[in-house]
N, C-alpha and C positions, 0 to 999 in steps of 0.2 A: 558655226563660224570658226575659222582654225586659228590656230595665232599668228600668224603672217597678217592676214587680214587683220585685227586685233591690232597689230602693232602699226600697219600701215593706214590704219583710220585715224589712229589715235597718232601717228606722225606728222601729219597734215589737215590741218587745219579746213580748208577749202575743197577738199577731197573727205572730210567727214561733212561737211554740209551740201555736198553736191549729193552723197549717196544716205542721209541723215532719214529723210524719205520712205527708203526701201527695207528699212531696217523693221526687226519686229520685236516683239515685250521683250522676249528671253536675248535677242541681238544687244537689245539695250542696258538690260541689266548687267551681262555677261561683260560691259564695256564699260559702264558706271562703276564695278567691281574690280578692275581691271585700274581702271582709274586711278580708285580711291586709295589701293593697296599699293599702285608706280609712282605715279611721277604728280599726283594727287593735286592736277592744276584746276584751279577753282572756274575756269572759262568753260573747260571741257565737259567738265562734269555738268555744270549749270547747264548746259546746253544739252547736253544730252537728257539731265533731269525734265528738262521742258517738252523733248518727245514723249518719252517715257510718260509723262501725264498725261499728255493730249491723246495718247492711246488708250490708255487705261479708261482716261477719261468716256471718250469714245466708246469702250466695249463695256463698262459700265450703263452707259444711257442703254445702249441698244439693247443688254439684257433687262434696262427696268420698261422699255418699250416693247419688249416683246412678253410682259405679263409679271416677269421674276423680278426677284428682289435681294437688295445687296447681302 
């Protein structure tokens, strides 16, 4: 993700939750990071912190589902 992008997610509100979705672990971090170091608005973050889990979340179960372990 370039920083255009980066800037324009993080500009709009309804436009990060429309594409909030399509994002992936390292999209996510790279934007919580991004965050936390600009304009470090506690809405944005939280929200993003909420995808960011429910993925992890996610690829967690499915490697203790396919045999491995944390």
């Amino acid at each position: 993700m370039n920083d255009d992008k980066v800037r324009q997610l993080l500009g709009n509100w309804a436009l990060l939750n429309t594409e909030l979705s399509a994002l992936t672990i390292d999209d996510l971090k790279m934007l919580i990071n991004y965050e936390c170091s600009t304009k470090s608005r506690h809405t944005f973050i939280e929200r993003l912190h909420q995808r960011y889990g429910k993925l992890v979340n996610a690829e967690e179960r499915q490697q203790l589902f396919n045999g491995g372990l944390l």
